[in-house]
C-alpha positions as CSV (number, residue, x, y, z in Angstrom):
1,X,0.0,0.0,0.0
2,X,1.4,3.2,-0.8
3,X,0.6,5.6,1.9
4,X,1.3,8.7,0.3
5,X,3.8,10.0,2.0
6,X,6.6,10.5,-0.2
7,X,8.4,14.4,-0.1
8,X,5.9,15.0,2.8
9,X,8.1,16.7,6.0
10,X,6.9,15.4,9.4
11,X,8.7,16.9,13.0
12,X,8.7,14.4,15.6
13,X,9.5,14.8,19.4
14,X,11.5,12.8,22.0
15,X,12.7,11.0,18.2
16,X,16.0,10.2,19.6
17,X,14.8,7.0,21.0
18,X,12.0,4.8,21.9
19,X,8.2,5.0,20.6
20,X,9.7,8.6,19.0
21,X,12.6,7.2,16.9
22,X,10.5,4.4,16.0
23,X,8.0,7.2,14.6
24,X,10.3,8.8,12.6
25,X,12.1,5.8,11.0
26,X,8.7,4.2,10.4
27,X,7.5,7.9,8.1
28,X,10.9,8.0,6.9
29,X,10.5,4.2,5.5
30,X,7.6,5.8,3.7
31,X,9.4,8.5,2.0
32,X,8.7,11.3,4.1
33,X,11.6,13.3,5.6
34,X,11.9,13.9,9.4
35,X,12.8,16.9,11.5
36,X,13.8,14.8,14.8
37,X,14.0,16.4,17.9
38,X,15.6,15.5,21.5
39,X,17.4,17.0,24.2
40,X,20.7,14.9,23.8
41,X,22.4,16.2,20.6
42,X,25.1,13.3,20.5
43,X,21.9,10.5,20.4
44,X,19.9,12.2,18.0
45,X,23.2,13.0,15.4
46,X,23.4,9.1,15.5
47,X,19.7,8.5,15.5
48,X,19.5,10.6,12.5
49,X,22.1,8.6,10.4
50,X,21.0,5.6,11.0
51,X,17.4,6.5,10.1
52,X,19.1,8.0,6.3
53,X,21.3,4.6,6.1
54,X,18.6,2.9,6.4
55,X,15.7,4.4,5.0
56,X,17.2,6.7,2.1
57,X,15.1,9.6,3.5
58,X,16.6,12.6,5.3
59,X,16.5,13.1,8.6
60,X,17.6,16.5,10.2
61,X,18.5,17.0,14.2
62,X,17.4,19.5,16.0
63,X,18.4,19.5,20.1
64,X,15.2,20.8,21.0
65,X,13.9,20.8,24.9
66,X,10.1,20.6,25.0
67,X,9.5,22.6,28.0
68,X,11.4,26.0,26.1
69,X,9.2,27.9,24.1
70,X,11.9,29.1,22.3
71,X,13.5,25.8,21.4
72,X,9.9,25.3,19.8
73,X,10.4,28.1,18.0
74,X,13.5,27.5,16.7
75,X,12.5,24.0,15.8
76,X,9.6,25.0,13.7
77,X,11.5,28.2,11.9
78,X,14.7,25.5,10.6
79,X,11.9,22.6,9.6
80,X,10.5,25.2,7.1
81,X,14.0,26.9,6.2
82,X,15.3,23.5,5.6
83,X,12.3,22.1,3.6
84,X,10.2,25.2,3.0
85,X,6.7,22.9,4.3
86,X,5.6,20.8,7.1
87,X,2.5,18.2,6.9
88,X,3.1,16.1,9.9
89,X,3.3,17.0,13.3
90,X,4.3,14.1,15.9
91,X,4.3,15.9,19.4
92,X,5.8,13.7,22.0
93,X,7.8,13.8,25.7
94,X,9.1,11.9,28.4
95,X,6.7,10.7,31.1
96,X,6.4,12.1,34.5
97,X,7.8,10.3,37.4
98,X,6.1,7.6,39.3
99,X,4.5,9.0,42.6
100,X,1.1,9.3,45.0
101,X,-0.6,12.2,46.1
102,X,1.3,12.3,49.2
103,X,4.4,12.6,47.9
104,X,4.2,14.9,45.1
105,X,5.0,18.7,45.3
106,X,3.5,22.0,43.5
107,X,6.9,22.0,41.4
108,X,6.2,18.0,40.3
109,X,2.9,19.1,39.0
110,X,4.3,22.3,37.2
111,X,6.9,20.3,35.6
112,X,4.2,17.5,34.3
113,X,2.2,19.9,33.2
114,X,4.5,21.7,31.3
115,X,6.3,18.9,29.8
116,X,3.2,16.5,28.4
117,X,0.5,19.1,28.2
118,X,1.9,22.7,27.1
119,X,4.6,21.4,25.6
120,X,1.8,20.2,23.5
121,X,0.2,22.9,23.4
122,X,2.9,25.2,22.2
123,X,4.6,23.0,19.3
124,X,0.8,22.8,17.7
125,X,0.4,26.7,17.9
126,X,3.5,27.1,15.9
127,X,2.8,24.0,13.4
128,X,-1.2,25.1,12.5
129,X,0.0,28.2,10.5
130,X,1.7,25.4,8.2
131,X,0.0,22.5,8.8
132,X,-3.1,24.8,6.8
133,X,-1.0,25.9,3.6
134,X,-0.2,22.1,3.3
135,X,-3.7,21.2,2.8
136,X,-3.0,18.1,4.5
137,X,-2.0,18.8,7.5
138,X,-1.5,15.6,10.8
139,X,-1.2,16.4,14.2
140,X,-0.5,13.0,16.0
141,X,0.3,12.8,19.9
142,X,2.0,10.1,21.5
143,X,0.8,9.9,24.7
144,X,-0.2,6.9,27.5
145,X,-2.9,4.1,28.2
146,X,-3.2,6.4,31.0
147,X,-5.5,8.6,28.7
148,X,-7.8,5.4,28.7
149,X,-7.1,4.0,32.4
150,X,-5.3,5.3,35.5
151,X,-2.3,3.6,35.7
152,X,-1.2,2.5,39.7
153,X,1.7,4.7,41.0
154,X,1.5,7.0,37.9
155,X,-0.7,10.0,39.6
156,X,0.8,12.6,37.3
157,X,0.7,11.3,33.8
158,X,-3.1,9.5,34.9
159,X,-3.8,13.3,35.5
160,X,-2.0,15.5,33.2
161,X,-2.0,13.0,30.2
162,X,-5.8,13.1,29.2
163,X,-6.0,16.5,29.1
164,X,-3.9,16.2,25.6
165,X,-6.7,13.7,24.5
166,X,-8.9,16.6,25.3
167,X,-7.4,19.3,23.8
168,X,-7.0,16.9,20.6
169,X,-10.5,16.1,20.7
170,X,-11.7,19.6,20.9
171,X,-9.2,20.7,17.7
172,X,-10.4,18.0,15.5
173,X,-13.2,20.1,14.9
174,X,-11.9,23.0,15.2
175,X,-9.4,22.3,12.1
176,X,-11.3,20.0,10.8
177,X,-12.6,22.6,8.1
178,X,-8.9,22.8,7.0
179,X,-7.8,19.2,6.1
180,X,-6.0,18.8,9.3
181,X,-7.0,15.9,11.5
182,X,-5.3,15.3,15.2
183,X,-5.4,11.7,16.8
184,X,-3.7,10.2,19.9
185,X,-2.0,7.2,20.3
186,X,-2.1,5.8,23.8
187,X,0.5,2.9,24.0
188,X,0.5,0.6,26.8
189,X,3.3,-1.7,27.7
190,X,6.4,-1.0,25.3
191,X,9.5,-2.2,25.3
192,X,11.4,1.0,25.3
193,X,13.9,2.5,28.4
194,X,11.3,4.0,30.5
195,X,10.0,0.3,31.0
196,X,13.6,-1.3,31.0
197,X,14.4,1.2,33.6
198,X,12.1,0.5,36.2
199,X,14.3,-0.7,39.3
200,X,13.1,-4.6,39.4
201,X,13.4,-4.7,35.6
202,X,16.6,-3.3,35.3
203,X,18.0,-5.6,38.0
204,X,16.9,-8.6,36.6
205,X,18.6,-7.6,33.5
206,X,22.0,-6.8,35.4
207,X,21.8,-10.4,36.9
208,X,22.1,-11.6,33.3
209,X,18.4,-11.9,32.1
210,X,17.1,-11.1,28.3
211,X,14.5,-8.0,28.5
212,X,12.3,-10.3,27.4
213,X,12.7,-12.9,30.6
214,X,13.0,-9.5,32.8
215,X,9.9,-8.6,31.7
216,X,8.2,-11.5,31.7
217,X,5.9,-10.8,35.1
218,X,4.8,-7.6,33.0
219,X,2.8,-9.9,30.7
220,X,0.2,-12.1,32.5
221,X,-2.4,-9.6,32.5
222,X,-2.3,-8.9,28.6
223,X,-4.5,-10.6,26.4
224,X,-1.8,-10.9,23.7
225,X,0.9,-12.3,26.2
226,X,4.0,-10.5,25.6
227,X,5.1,-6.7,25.6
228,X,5.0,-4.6,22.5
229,X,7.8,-3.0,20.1
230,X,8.4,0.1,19.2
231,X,8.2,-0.6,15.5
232,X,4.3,-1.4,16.4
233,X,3.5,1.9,17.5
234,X,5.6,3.5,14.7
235,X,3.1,1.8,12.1
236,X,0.4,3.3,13.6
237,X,1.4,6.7,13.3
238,X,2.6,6.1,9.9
239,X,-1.4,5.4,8.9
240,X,-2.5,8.0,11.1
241,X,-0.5,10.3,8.9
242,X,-1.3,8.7,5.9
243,X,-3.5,10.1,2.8
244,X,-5.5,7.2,3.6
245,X,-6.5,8.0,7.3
246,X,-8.2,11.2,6.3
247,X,-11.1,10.3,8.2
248,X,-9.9,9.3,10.9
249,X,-9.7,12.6,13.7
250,X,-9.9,13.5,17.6
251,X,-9.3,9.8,18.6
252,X,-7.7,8.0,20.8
253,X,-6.0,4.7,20.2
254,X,-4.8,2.0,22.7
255,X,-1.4,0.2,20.9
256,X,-1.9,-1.9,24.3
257,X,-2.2,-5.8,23.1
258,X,-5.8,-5.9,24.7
259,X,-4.4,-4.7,28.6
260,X,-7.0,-2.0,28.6
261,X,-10.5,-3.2,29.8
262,X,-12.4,0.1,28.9
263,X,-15.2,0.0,26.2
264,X,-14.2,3.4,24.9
């Protein structure tokens, strides 16, 4: 299937790595060059070679901190001096840290709210203007099952999280009118850092275990039995900015192997 995005230019957040780089290298299979951005200039210089070795399709760094308003800026004034257009729109961060109630501050919540919600917030305000003179314009945001269900120990993202679902939800018909649609993708368990990072994960795999073996007590309670690649979610938001997923807007989409129980 050709999914029509060939020449297309799509920016991508936290691309360095994890569900982001597997985002970009999945549009950049398609022909579609990528704008990555991440904090960590060394990782994303090699991120962004690898994805042209491999792909044939240019991919241009940009060190880019989510929670600057100014590194926004900057991001979205080189994307169009470099390739004069941008059609996709992949907004993305880091996820807040584990905590309860109890134990969380007023700077915590400041922090999660301005890294997963305005950073949002701001990169799409800066994109729209272009996003319209494309005439095809995708806004896709990576986000967390925790837009679906509350996830235990994760008080933060199962509260700052779903107000990007809103705020996508409410724009789908605001921009509807011109040719833009906005989804979220809301993947579950992932094998990316943030998952092989957790403390009894990472120790199993110090004591010599395979991810997959350290991980193995994360997959009882999903349907499909095992945790889920990167490259899985990637395809997703390949389609979603696809020609052919032009009808598809202000939804939200588990990548989650079955693990949420919710109807909707």
């Amino acid at each position: 299937m050709d999914l029509g995005l060939k020449g297309t230019v799509a920016i991508v957040l936290a691309a360095s790595k994890g569900l982001g780089r597997a985002s970009a290298a999945a549009l950049a299979a398609e022909g579609a060059n990528v704008v990555i951005a991440a904090r960590t200039r060394q990782e994303l210089e090699q991120t962004a070679r690898e994805i042209q070795q491999t792909t044939g399709s240019r991919a241009l760094p940009v060190p880019v901190d989510v929670t600057k308003a100014e590194d926004l800026t900057q991001l979205v004034e080189t994307t169009i001096q470099e390739f004069g257009r941008l059609d996709i729109l992949v907004t993305n961060a880091g996820g807040p840290p584990f905590g309860t109630f109890d134990n969380l501050n007023d700077e915590q919540w400041q922090a999660a709210f301005e890294l997963n919600l305005l950073s949002t917030v701001r990169i799409i305000r800066l994109a729209l203007p272009h996003l319209r003179t494309s005439g095809r314009g995708r806004i896709i945001n990576i986000q967390s099952m925790s837009v679906k269900e509350p996830i235990m120990g994760l008080l933060l993202s199962n509260s700052i999280r779903p107000g990007v679902a809103g705020l996508a939800k409410t724009l789908a018909t605001e921009i509807g009118a011109d040719h833009i649609t906005i989804n979220t993708v809301c993947p579950g368990r992932i094998m990316t850092d943030r998952i092989l990072s957790r403390p009894d994960i990472k120790a199993k795999i110090e004591q010599g275990m395979s991810k997959e073996e350290a991980t193995a007590d994360q997959t009882h309670d999903i349907p499909v039995g095992r945790i889920g690649k990167p490259e899985e979610l990637g395809a997703l938001v390949t389609f979603l900015a696809s020609a052919q997923a032009g009808y598809i807007t202000g939804t939200s989409i588990p990548v989650d192997g079955g693990l949420i129980r919710s109807l909707l």
